[in-house]
N, C-alpha and C positions, 0 to 999 in steps of 0.2 A: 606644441600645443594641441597635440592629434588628439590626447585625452580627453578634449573640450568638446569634439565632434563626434555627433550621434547620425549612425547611418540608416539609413532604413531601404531594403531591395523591391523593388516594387514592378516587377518582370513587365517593363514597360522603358524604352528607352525617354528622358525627358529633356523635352525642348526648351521649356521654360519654365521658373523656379520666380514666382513674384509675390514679398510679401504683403498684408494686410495692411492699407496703411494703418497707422494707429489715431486716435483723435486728437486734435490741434494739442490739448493742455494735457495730453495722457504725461502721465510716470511712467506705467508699467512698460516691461519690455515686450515688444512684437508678440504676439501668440497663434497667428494664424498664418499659414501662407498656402499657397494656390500652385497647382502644379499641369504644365498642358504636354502631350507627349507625341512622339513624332514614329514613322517608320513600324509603328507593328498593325498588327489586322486592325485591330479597333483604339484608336486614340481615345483618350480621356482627360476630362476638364476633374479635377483633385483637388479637393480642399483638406488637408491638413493641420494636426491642432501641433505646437512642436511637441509637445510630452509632457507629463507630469512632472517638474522637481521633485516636489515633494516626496517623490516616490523611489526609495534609497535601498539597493538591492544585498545581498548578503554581507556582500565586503565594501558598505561604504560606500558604492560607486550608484553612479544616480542612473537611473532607469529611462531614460527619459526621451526614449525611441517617437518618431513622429506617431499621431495617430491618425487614421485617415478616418474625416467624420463626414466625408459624401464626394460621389464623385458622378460623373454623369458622359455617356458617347460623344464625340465628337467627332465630325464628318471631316478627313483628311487629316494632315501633318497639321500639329500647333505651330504657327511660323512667330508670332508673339503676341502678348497678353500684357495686359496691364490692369489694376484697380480703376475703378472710375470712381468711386466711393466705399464707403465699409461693404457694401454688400454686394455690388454688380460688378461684374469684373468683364472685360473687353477682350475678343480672342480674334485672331486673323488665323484666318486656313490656307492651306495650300490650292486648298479649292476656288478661293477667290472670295470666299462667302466670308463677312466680318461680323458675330453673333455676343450680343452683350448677355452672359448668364447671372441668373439670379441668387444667393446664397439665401435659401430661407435657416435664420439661424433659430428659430421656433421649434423647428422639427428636424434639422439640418440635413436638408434637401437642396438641390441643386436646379434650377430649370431655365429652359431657351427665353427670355425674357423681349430679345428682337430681334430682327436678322436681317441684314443686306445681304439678298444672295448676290452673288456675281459680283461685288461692291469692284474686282478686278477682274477684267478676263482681254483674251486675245480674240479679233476676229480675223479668220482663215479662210481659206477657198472649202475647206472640206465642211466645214460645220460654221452656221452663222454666230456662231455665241458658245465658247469654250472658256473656261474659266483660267485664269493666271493666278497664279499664287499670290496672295496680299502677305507682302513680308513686312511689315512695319505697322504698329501702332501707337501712338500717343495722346494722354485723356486730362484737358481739361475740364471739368464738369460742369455743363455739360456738354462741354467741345470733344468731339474723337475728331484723330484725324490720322487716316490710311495711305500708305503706298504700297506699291505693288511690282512686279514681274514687268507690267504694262506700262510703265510709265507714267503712270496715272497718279493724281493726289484729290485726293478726296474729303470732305468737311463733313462730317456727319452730326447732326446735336439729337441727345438722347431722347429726344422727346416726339422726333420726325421722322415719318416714314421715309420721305426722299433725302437726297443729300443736301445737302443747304448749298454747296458748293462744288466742281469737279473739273479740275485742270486736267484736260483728255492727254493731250500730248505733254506732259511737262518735264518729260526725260525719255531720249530717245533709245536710253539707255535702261537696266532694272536699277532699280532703286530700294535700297537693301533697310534703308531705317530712316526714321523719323527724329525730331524734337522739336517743344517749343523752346523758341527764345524768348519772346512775349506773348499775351495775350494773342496777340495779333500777329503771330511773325512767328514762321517753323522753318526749321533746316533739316535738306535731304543730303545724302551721303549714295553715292553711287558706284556701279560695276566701273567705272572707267576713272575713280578714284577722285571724286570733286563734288566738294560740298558749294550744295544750292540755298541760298537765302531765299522764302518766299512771303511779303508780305499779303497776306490776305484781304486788307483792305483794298488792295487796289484789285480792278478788275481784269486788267489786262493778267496773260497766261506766261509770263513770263519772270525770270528768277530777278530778285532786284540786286542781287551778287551770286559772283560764281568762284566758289578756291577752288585750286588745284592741288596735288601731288604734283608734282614734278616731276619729271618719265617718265614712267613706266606703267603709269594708269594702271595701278595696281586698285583692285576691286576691294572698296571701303564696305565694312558690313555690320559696323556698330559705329553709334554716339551717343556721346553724353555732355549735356552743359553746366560748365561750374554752377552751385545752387546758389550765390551770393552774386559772383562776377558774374555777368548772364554775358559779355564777351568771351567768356576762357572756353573754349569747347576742345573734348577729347576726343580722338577716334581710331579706330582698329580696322583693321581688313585682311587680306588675306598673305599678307607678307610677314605677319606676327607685332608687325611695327608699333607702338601707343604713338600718335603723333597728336600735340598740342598745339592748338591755334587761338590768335586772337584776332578776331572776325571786326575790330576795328583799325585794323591795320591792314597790315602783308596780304596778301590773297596765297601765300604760301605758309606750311606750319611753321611756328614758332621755335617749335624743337621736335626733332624725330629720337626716340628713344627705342632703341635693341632693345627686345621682349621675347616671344615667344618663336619657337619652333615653325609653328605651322598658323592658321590664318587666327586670328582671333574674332572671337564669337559674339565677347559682352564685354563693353566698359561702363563702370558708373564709381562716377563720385559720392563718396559718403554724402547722404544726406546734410546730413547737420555737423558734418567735422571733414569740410572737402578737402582738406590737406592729405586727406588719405583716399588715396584710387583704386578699384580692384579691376582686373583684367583676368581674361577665362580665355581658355584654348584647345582646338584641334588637337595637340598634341597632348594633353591631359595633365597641365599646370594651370594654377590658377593664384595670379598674385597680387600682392599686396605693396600698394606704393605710396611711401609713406613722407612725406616731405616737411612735416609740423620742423621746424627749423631745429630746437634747439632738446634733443632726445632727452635730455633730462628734465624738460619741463613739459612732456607729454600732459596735455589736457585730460584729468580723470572726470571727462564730464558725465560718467555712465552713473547710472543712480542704482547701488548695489545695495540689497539690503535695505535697510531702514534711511541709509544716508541719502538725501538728493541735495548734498548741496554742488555747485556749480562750479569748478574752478578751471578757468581760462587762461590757457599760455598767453603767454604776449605775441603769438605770432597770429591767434586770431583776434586781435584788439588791433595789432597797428597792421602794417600793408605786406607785411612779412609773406604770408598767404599767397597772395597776388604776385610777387616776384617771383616768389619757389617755381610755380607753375609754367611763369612767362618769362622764368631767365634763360641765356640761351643753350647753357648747361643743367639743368634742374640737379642732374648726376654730382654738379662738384657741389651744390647747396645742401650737401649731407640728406642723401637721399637715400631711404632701407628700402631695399626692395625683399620680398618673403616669398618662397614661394611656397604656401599652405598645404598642399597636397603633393608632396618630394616622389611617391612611388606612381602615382595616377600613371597608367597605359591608355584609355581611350577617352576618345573628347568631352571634356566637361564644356557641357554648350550654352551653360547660361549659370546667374549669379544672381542675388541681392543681397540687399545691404541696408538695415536698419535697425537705427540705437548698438546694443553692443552684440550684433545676430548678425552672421551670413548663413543663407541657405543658396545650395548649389544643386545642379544637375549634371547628368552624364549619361553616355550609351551604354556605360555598364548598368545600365538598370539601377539605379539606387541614386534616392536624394540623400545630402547631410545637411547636418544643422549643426552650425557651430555659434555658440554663443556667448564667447569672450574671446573675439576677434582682437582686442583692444590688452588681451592680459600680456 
């Protein structure tokens, strides 16, 4: 399916690749995404249209190379970004600073819209206030909520200059990513391999669960929570492993699944069709894990063309879904795994995934868009 992916070189290595979301009752597919970049002189915050279809080049073949409709400096490494709404987008830096930018789509301009400086930093004997990297972001709107380098977990709400919230000490360890589970209730993932349950309602600074990995405190560096089961959470680190948990039971994962070569970067569940997983890596694969039970009744829930009508395997109507994920083999419950990009040499370090669209990043300088992930 490489035919389906448009690349585009953008002599910027990029860290994170996050699309638009689209509005509650949209049809149309994805059109915009966001791109933040890591490791060169001058980082930048990118905003991207994916291309013109319509636009069909000599031989039939569609044109439809990203086009970048503003882009704006950003101070250090993009460590992660997320949407807060259609137009302000959330960015954590290496610098420690977590800055919400504004897309004005009028004039399609880009500006600093707020900024926590130092929202992470380390204090040292040499200098009183030196900044930590804030690796982790996640945005309910208008809830942000940061980790960092520092151990630190932070509450931010869009509308405030101070934090609403700041667990100083809450990992003694760095703490690589965020999620919510609820409203109320976020899970960290850590350097020494163990996811933290935090409820926020309560005041006390301490985790109200703690899982492990088992040995080897192998350093966790992505999560993602099923979008339906808000128990099934997935997570990656640096041993290449996808490991599946369910956060109402075991304190150990559910199933550990052989993946990738070297550390893995980014997992997310398809939004709206979680039977299907993507994972991204160090080693410069990026795959596709497919569990909808019964391959010949794949859901064509994508709305192509004129058609939107809806149609539904049985595997997302009865409990089918929820086994796949939480059995203790997922592998023998006829599981595809794809790996999309077969020749990739350097690490593609980040992913998204919405309706029938992945866009991806990498060090080789170049985002892709592929938009029938699903054909």
């Amino acid at each position: 399916a490489m035919e389906d992916v448009c690349a585009k070189f953008v002599s910027q290595k990029i860290s994170k690749t996050r699309w638009r979301p689209l509005p509650a009752a949209a049809l149309q597919s994805p059109d915009l995404f966001a791109t933040g970049s890591w490791d060169n002189e001058d980082n930048r915050i990118s905003i991207w249209s994916v291309g013109d279809l319509g636009n069909v080049g000599l031989n039939g073949e569609f044109q439809a190379e990203p086009q970048l409709l503003c882009d704006i400096r950003h101070n250090g490494d993009v460590m992660d970004m997320q949407f807060l709404d259609q137009e302000r987008i959330v960015v954590a830096s290496s610098t420690g600073t977590v800055t919400i930018f504004r897309h004005h789509q009028n004039n399609q301009t880009l500006s600093a819209n707020q900024r926590w400086e130092k929202a992470h930093y380390h204090v040292d004997q040499e200098t009183s206030f030196g900044g930590a990297a804030c690796t982790g972001v996640i945005c309910n709107n208008p809830e942000i909520v940061t980790v960092g380098e520092d151990g630190r977990i932070n509450l931010f709400r869009a509308d405030r200059k101070d934090a609403v919230r700041t667990i100083d000490n809450a990992d003694s360890s760095t703490l690589h990513a965020v999620t919510f589970l609820r409203t109320t209730e976020i899970l960290t993932v850590n350097s020494i391999g163990q996811l933290k349950i935090w409820d926020l309602r309560q005041q006390r600074n301490e985790p109200s669960q703690i899982f492990s990995l088992t040995g080897d405190r192998v350093p966790l560096h992505c999560v993602d929570r099923h979008p339906n089961q808000q128990h099934i959470v997935a997570t990656g680190g640096q041993d290449g492993m996808l490991s599946i948990w369910d956060i109402r039971q075991d304190t150990m994962p559910v199933s550990l699944l052989n993946a990738h070569e070297a550390e893995m970067w980014e997992v997310h569940f398809h939004p709206s069709n979680p039977d299907h997983l993507f994972t991204c890596s160090e080693d410069g694969s990026l795959w596709h894990w497919d569990t909808s039970t019964d391959v010949a009744e794949k859901p064509s829930f994508l709305h192509q063309g004129g058609r939107s009508t809806t149609h539904f395997s049985h595997s997302t109507i009865n409990q089918s879904v929820i086994s796949a994920w939480l059995s203790n083999d997922p592998t023998k419950d006829r599981m595809e795994i794809t790996n999309l990009i077969p020749n990739q040499t350097l690490s593609v370090n980040t992913l998204d995934v919405l309706g029938p669209c992945l866009v991806y990043g990498t060090d080789a300088e170049a985002i892709y868009v592929n938009r029938q992930i699903f054909s």
